[in-house]
ZADO-1210 file (C-alpha; in nm, 4 decimals, padded with zeros to 6 digits):
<atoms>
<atom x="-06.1494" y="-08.1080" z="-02.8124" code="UNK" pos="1"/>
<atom x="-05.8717" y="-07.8577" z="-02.6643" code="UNK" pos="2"/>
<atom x="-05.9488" y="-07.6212" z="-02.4342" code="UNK" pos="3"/>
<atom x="-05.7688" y="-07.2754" z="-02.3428" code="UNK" pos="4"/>
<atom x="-05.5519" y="-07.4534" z="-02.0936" code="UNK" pos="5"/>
<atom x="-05.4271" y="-07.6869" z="-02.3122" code="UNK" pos="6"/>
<atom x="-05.3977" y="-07.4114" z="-02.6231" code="UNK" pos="7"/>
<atom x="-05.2362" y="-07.1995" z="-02.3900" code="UNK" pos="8"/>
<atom x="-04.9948" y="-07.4578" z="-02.3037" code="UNK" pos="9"/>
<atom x="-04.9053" y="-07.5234" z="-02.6802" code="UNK" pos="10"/>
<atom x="-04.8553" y="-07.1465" z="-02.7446" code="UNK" pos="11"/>
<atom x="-04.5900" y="-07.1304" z="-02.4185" code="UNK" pos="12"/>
<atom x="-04.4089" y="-07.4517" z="-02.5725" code="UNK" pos="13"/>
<atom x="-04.3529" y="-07.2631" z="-02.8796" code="UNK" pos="14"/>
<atom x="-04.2598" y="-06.9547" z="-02.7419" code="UNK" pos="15"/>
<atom x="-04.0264" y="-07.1469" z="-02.5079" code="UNK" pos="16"/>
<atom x="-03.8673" y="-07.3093" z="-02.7942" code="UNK" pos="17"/>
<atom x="-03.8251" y="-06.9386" z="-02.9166" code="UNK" pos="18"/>
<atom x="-03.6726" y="-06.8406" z="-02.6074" code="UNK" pos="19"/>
<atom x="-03.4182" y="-07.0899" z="-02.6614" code="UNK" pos="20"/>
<atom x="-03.3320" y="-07.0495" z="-03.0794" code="UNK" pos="21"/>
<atom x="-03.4563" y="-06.6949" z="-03.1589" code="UNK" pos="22"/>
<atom x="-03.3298" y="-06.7897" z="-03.5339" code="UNK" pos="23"/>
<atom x="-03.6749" y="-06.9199" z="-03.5507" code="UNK" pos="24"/>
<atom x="-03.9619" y="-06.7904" z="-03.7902" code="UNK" pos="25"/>
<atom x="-04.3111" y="-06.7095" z="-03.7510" code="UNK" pos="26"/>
<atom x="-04.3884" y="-06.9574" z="-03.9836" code="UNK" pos="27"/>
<atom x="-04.1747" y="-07.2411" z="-03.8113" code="UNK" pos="28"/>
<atom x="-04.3403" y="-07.1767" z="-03.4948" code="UNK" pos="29"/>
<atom x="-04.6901" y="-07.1891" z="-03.6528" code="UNK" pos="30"/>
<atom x="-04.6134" y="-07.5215" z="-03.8053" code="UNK" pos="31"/>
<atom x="-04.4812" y="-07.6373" z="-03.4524" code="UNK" pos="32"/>
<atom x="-04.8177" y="-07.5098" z="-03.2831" code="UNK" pos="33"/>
<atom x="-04.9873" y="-07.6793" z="-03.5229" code="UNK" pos="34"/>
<atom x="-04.8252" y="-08.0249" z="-03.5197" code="UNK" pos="35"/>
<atom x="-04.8521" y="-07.9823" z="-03.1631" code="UNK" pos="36"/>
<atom x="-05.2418" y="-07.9285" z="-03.1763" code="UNK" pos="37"/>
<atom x="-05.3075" y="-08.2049" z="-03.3947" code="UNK" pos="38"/>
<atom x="-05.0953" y="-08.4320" z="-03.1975" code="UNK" pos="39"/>
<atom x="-05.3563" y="-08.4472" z="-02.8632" code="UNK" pos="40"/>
<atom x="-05.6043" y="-08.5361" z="-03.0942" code="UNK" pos="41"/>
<atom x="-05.3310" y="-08.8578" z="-03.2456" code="UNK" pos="42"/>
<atom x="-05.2703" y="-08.9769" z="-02.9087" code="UNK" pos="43"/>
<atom x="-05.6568" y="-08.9984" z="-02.7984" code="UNK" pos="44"/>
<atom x="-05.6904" y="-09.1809" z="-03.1135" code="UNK" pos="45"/>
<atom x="-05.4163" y="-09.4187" z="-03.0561" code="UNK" pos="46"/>
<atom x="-05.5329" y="-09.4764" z="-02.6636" code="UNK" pos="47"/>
<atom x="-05.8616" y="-09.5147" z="-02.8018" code="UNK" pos="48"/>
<atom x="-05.7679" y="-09.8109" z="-03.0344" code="UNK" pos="49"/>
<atom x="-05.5883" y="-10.0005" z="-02.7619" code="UNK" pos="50"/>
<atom x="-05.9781" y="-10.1652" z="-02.7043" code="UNK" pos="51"/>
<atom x="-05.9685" y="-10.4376" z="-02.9503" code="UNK" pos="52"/>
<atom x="-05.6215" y="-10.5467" z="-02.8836" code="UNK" pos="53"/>
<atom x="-05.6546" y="-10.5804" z="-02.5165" code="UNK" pos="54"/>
<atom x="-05.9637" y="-10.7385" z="-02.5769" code="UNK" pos="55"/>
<atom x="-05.7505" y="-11.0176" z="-02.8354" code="UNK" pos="56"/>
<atom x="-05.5114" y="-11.0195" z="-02.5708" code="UNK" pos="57"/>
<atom x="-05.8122" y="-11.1479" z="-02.2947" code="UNK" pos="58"/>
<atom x="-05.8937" y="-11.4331" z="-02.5608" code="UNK" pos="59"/>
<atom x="-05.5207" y="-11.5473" z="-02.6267" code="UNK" pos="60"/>
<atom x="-05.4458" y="-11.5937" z="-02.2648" code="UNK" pos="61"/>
<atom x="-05.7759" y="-11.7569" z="-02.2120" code="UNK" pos="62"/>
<atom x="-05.7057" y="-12.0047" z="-02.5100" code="UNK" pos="63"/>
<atom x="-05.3541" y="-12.0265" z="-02.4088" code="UNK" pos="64"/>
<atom x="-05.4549" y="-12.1503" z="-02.0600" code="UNK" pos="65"/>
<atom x="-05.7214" y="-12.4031" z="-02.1773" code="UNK" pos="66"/>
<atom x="-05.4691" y="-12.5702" z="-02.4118" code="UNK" pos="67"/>
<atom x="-05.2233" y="-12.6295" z="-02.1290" code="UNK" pos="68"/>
<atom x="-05.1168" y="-12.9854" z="-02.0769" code="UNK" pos="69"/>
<atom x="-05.2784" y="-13.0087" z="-01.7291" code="UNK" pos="70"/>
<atom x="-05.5172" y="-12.6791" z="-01.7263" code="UNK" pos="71"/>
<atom x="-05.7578" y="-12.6192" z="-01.4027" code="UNK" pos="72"/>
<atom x="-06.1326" y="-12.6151" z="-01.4009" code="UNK" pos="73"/>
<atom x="-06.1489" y="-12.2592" z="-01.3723" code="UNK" pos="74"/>
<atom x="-05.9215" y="-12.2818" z="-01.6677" code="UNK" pos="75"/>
<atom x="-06.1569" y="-12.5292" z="-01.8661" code="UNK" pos="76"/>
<atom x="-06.4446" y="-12.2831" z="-01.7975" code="UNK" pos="77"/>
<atom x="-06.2848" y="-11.9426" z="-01.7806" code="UNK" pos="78"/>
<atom x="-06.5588" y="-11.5792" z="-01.7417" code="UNK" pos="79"/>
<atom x="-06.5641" y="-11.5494" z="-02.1072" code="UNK" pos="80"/>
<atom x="-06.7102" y="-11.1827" z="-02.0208" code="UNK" pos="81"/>
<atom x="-06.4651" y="-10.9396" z="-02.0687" code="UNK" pos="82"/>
<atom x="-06.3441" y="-11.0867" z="-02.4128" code="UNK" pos="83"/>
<atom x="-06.7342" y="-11.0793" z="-02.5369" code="UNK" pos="84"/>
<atom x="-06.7255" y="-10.6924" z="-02.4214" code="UNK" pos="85"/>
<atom x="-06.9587" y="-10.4860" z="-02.6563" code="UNK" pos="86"/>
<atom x="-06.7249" y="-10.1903" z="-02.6945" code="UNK" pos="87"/>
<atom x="-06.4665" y="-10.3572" z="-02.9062" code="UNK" pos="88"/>
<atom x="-06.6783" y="-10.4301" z="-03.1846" code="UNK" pos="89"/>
<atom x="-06.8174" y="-10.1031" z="-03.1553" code="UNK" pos="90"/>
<atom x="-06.4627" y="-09.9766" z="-03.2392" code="UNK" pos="91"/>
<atom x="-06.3101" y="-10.2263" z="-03.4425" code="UNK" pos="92"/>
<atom x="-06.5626" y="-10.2440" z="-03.7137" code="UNK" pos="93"/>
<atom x="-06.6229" y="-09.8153" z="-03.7635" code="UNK" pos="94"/>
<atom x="-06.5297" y="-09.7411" z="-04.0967" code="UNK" pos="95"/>
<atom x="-06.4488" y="-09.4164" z="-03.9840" code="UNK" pos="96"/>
<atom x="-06.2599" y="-09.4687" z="-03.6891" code="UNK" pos="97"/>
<atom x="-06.0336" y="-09.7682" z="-03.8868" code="UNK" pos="98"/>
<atom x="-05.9730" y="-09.5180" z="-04.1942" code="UNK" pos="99"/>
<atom x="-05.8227" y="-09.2581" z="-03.9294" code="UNK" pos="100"/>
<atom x="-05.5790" y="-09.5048" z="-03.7869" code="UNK" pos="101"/>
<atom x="-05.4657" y="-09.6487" z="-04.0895" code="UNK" pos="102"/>
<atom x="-05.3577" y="-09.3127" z="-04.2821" code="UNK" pos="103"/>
<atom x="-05.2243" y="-09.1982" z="-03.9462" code="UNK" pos="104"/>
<atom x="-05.0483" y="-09.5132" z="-03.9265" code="UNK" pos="105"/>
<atom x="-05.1486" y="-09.5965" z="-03.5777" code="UNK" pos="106"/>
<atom x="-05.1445" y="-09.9141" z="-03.4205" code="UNK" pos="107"/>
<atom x="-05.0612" y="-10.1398" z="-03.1191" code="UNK" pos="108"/>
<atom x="-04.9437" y="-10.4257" z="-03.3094" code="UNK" pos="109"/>
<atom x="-04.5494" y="-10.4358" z="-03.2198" code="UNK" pos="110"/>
<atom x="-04.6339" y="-10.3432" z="-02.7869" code="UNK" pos="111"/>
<atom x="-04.7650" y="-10.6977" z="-02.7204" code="UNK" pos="112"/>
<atom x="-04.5422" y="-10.6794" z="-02.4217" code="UNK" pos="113"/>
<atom x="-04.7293" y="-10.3551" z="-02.3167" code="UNK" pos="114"/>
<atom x="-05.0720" y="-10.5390" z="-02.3868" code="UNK" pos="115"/>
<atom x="-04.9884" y="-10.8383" z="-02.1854" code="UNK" pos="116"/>
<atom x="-04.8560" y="-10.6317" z="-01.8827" code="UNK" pos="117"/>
<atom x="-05.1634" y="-10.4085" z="-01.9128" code="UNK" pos="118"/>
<atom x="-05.3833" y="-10.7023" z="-01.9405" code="UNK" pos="119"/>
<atom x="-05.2123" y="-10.8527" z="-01.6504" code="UNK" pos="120"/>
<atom x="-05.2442" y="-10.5543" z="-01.4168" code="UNK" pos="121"/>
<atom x="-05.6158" y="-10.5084" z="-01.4850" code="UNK" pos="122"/>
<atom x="-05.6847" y="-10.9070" z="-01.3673" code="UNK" pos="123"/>
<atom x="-05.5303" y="-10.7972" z="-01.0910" code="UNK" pos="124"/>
<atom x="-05.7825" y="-10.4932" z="-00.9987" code="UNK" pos="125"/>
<atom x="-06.0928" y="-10.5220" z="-00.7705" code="UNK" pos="126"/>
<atom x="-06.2995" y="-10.3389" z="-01.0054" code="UNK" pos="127"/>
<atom x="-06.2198" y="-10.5822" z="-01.2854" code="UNK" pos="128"/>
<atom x="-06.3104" y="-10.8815" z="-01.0540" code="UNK" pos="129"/>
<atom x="-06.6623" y="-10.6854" z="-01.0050" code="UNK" pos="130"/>
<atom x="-06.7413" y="-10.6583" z="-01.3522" code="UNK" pos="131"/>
<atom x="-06.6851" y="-10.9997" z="-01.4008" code="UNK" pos="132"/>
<atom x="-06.9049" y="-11.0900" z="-01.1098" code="UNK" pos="133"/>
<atom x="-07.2198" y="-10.9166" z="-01.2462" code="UNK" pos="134"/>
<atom x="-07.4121" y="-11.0886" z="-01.4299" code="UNK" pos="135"/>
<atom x="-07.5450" y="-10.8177" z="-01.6321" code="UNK" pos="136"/>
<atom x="-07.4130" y="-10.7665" z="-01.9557" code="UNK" pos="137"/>
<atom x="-07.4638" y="-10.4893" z="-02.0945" code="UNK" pos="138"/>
<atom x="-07.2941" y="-10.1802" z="-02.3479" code="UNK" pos="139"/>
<atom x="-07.3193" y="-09.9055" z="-02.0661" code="UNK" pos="140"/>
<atom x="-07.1747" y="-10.1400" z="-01.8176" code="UNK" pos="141"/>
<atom x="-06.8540" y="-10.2197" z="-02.0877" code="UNK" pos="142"/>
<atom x="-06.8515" y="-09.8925" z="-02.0885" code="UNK" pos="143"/>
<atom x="-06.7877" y="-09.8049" z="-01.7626" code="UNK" pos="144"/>
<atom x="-06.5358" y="-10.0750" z="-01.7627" code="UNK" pos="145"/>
<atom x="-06.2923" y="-09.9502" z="-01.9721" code="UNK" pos="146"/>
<atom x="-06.3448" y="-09.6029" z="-01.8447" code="UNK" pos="147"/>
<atom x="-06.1936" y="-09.7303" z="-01.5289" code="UNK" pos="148"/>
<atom x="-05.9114" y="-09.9077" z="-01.7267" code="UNK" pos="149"/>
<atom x="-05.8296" y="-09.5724" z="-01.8832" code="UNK" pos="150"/>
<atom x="-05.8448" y="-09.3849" z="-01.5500" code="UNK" pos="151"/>
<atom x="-05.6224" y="-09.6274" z="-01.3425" code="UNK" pos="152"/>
<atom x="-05.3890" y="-09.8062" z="-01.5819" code="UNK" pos="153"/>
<atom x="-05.2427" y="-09.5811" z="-01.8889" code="UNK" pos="154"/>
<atom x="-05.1149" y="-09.3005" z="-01.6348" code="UNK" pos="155"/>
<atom x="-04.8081" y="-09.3259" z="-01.4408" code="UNK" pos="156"/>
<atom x="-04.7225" y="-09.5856" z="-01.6750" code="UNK" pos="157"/>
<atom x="-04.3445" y="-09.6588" z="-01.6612" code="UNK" pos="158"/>
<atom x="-04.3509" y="-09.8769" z="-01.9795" code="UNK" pos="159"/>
<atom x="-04.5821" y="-09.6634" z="-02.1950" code="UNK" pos="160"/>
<atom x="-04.3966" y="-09.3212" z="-02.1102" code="UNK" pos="161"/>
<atom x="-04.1254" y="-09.4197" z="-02.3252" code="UNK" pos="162"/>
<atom x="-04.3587" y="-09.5683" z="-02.6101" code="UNK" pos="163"/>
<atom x="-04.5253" y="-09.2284" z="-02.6356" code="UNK" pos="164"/>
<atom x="-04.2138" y="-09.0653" z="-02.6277" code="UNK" pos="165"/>
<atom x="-04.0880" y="-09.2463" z="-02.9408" code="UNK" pos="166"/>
<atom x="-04.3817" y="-09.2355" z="-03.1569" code="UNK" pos="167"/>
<atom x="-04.4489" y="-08.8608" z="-03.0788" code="UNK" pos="168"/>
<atom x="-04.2493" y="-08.5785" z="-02.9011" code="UNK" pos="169"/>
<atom x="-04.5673" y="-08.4354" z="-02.7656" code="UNK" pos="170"/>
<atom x="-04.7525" y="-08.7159" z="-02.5989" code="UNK" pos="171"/>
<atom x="-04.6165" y="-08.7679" z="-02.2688" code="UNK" pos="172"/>
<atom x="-04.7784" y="-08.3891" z="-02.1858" code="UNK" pos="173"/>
<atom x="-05.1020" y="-08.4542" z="-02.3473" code="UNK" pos="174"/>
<atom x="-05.1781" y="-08.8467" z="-02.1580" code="UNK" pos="175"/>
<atom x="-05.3724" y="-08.7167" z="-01.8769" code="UNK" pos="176"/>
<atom x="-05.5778" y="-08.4893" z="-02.1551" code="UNK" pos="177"/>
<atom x="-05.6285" y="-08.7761" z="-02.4055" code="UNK" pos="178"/>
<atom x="-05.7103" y="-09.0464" z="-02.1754" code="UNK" pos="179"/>
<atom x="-06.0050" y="-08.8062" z="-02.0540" code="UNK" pos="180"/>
<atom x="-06.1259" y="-08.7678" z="-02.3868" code="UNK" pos="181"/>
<atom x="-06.1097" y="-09.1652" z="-02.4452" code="UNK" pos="182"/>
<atom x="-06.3547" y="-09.1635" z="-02.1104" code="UNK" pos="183"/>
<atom x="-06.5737" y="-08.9184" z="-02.2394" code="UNK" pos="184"/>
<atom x="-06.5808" y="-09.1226" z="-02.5466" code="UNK" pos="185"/>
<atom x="-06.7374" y="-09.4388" z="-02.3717" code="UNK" pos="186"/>
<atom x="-07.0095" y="-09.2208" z="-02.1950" code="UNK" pos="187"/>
<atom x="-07.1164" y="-09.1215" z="-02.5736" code="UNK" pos="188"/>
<atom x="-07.1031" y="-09.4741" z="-02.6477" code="UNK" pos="189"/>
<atom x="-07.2418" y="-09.6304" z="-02.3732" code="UNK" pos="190"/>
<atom x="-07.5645" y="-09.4002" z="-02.4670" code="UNK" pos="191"/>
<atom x="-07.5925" y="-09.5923" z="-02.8200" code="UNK" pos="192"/>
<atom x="-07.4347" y="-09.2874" z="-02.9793" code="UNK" pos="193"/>
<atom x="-07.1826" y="-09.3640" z="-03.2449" code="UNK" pos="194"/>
<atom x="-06.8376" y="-09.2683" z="-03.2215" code="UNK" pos="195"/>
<atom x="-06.7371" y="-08.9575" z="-03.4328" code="UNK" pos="196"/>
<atom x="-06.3849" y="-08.7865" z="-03.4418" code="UNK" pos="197"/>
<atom x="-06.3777" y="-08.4703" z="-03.2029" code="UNK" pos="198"/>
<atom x="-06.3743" y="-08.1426" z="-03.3169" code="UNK" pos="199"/>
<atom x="-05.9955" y="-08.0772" z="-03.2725" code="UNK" pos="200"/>
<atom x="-06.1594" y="-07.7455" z="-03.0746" code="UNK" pos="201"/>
<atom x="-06.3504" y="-07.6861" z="-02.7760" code="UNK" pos="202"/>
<atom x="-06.5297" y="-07.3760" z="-03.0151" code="UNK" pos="203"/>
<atom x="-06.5911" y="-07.6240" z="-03.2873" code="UNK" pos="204"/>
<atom x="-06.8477" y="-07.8278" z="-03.0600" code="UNK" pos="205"/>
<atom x="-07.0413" y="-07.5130" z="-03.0127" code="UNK" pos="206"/>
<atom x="-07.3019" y="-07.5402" z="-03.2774" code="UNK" pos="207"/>
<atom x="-07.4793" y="-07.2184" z="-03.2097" code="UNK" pos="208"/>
<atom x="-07.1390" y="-07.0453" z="-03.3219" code="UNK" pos="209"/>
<atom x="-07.1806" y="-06.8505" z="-03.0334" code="UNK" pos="210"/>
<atom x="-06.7927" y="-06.9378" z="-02.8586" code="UNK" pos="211"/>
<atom x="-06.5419" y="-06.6908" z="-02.9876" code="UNK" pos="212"/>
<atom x="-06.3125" y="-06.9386" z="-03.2133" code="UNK" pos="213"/>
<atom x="-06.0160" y="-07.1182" z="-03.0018" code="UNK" pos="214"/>
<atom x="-05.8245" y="-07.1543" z="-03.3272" code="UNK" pos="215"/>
<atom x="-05.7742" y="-06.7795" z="-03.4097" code="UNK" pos="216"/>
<atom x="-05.6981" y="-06.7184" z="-02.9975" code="UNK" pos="217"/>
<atom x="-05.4329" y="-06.9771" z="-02.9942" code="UNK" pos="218"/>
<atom x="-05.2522" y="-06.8070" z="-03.3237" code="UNK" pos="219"/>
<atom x="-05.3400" y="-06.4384" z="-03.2263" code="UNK" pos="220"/>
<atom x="-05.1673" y="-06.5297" z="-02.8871" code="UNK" pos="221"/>
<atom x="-04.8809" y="-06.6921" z="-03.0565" code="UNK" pos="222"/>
<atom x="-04.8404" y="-06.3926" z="-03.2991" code="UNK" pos="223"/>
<atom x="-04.8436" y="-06.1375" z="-03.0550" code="UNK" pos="224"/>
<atom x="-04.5881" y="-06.3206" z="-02.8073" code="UNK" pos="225"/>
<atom x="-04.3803" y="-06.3564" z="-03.1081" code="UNK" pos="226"/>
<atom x="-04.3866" y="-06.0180" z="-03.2320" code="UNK" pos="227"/>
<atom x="-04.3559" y="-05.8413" z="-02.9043" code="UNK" pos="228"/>
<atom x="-04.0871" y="-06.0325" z="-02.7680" code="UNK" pos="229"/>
<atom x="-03.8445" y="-05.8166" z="-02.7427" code="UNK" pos="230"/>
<atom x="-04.0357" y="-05.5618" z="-02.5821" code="UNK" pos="231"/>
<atom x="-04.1354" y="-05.7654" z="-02.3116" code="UNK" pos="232"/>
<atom x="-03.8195" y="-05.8588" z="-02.2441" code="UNK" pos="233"/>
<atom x="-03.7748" y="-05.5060" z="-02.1955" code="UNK" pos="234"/>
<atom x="-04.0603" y="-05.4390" z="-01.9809" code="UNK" pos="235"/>
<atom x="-03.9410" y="-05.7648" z="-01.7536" code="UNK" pos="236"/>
<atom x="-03.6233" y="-05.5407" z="-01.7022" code="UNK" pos="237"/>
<atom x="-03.7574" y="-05.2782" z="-01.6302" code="UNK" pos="238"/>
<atom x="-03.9082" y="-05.3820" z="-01.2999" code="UNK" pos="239"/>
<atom x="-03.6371" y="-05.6651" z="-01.2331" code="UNK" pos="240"/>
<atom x="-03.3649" y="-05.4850" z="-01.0088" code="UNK" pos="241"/>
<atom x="-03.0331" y="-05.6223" z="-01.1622" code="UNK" pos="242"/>
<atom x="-03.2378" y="-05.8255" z="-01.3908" code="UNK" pos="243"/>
<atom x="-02.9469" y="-06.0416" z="-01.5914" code="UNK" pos="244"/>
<atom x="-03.1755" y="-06.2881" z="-01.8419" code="UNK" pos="245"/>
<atom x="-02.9221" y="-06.5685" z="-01.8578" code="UNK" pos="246"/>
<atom x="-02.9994" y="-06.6354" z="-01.4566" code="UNK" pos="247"/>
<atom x="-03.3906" y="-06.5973" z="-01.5092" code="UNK" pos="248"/>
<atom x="-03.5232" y="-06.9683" z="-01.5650" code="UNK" pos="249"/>
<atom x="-03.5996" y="-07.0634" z="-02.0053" code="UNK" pos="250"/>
<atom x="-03.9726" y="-07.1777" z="-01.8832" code="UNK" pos="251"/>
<atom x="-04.0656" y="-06.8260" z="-01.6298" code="UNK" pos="252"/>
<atom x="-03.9504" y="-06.5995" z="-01.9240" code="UNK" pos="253"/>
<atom x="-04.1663" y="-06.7850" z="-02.1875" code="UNK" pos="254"/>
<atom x="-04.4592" y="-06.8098" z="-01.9454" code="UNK" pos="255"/>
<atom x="-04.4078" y="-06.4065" z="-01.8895" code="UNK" pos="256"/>
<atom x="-04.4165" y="-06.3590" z="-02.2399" code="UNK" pos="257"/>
<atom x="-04.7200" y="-06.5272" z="-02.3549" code="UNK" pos="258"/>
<atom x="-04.9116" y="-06.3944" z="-02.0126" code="UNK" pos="259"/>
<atom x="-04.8250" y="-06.0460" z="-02.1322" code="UNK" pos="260"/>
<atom x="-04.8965" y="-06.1387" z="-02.5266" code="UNK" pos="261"/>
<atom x="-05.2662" y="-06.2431" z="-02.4056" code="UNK" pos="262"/>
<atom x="-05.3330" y="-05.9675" z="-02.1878" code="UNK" pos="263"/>
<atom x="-05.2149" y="-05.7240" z="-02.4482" code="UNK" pos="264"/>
<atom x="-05.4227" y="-05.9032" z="-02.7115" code="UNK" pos="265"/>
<atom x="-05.6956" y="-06.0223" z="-02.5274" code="UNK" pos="266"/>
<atom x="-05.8582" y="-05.7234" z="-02.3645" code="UNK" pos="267"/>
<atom x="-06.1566" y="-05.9070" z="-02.2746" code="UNK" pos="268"/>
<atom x="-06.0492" y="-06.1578" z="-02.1008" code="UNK" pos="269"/>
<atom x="-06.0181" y="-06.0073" z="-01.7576" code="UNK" pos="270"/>
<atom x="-05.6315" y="-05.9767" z="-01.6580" code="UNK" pos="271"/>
<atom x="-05.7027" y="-06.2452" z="-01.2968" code="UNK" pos="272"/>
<atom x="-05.7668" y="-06.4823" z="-01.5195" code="UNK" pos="273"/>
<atom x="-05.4934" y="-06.4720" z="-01.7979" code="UNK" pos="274"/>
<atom x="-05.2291" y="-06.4486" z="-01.4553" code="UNK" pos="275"/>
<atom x="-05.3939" y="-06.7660" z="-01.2584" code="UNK" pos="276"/>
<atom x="-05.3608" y="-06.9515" z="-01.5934" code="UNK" pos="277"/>
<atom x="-05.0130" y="-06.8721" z="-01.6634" code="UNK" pos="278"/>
<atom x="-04.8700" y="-06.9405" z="-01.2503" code="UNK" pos="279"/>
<atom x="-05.1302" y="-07.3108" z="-01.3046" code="UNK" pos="280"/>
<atom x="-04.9029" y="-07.3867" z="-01.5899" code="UNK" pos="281"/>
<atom x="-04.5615" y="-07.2847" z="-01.4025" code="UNK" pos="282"/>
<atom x="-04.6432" y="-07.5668" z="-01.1525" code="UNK" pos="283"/>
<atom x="-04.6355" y="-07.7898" z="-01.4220" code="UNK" pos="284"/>
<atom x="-04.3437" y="-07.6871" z="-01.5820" code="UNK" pos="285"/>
<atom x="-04.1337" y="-07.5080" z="-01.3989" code="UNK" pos="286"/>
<atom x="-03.9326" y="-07.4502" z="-01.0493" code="UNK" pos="287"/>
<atom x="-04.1134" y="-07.4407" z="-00.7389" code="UNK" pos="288"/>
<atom x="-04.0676" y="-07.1070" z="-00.6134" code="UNK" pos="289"/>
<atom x="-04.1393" y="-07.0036" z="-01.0062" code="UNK" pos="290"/>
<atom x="-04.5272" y="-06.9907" z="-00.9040" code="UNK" pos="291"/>
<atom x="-04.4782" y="-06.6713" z="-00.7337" code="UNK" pos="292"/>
<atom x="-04.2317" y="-06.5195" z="-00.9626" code="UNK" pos="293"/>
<atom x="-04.4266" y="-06.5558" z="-01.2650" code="UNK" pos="294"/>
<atom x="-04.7320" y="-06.4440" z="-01.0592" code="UNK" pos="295"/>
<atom x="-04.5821" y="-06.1502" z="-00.9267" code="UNK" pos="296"/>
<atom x="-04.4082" y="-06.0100" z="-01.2795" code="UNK" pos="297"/>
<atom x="-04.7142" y="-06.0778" z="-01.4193" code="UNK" pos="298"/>
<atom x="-04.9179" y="-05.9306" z="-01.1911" code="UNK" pos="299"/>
<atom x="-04.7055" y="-05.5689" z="-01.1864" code="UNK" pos="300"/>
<atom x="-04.6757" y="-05.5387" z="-01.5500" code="UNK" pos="301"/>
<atom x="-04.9895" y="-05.6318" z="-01.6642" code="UNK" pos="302"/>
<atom x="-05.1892" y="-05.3974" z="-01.3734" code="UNK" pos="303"/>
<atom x="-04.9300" y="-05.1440" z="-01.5064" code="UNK" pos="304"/>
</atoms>
């Protein structure tokens, strides 16, 4: 399920974190990394079971509206369509999928207001008003459906970003990344295939065994940033005229350090790529003119 990027981004949280209390151990910062691996994986699996109860929400508004003292005839004889959607079966009766969200304790059942709003918005979309003007009916077209109500409603979200940010401190990051994985999901499904938990990495789907194992890169990069801290500090200096640490920004000096880490432990990973990856990241996390800072350290001491 996560690829370098992302595992690359985990290792320069916890190295960041590092940067900032260097009382920290090895083993705390393993633990982090890992808590922070698992947690993508949580959050597609909590997006993922939002199905059914925006689906319950469709039929409670529907039944609301037809119990009204005065209700309309479009209200009488609603498009019953998206509440008979094939996907939220699919879902909501897995034995597998239903385990995993009880004994992780996820659910959606106390963010009615979220459902409702959600539920609201997407009546409000064209291409909800097109699927409900087909007449076909079938699982690939659900499917596509709620792939286009994970690609234009969960994002941006005002009143989910601080949902996510109190059930987990690590899923605001990861939304863009989880929501693609709960699109990828309804492609397998919308091919009959049942839905089974992703490998939590990208070299876990391999089954030839042929991918070099993203697990052991993630902690050998994480190791080696860890141990050679210090030194890279010291090589930063070196080639920083003046260089004073407290004025170089937290987030360049931990993306520094894991760029060097990986091109010291990764020799086969050719040294373009381990730079471009590290100044992507800085425009995600860091201060505009921080893309050609990092790039330019980076590029000095690592062609050194």
């Amino acid at each position: 399920m996560l690829n370098r990027r992302i595992l690359r981004i985990k290792a320069f949280k916890a190295i960041y974190s590092f940067t900032e209390n260097q009382s920290a151990s090895l083993k705390e910062l393993e633990a982090q990394l890992d808590r922070s691996l698992e947690s993508t994986r949580d959050l597609y699996l909590f997006l993922l079971s939002c199905v059914k109860p925006l689906t319950d929400e469709a039929v409670s508004r529907i039944e609301a509206a037809k119990g009204k003292f005065n209700p309309s005839e479009a209200e009488l004889h609603p498009n019953m369509k998206f509440t008979t959607n094939l996907i939220a079966p699919l879902l909501s009766e897995d034995p597998d999928f239903q385990k995993l969200l009880q004994k992780k304790k996820l659910s959606w059942d106390q963010y009615d207001v979220l459902l409702r709003h959600l539920y609201e918005s997407i009546r409000g979309k064209e291409y909800f008003a097109d699927y409900l003007n087909n007449e076909e009916n079938t699982l690939k077209e659900d499917a596509e459906l709620w792939v286009k109500i994970f690609e234009n409603e969960f994002e941006d979200n005002a009143e989910l970003e601080p949902i996510l940010e109190d059930l987990s401190i690590w899923w605001n990051d990861d939304l863009a990344y989880a929501l693609s994985w709960c699109c990828r999901t309804m492609d397998q499904l919308a091919k009959g295939k049942p839905w089974n938990l992703p490998p939590l990495f990208m070299s876990d789907m391999d089954k030839s065994g042929s991918k070099e194992s993203d697990k052991a890169f993630v902690v050998k990069l994480l190791r080696t940033a860890y141990s050679g801290f210090d030194r890279y500090l010291a090589q930063i200096a070196e080639i920083t005229p003046k260089w004073d640490r407290s004025r170089i920004c937290v987030t360049d000096l931990a993306l520094i350090v894991c760029g060097l880490a990986e091109a010291e432990a990764f020799k086969n990973i050719a040294p373009k790529v381990t730079i471009n990856e590290y100044v992507e990241i800085s425009k995600f996390y860091s201060t505009p003119e921080s893309r050609a800072f990092v790039n330019g350290i980076l590029d000095k001491l690592i062609n050194k």
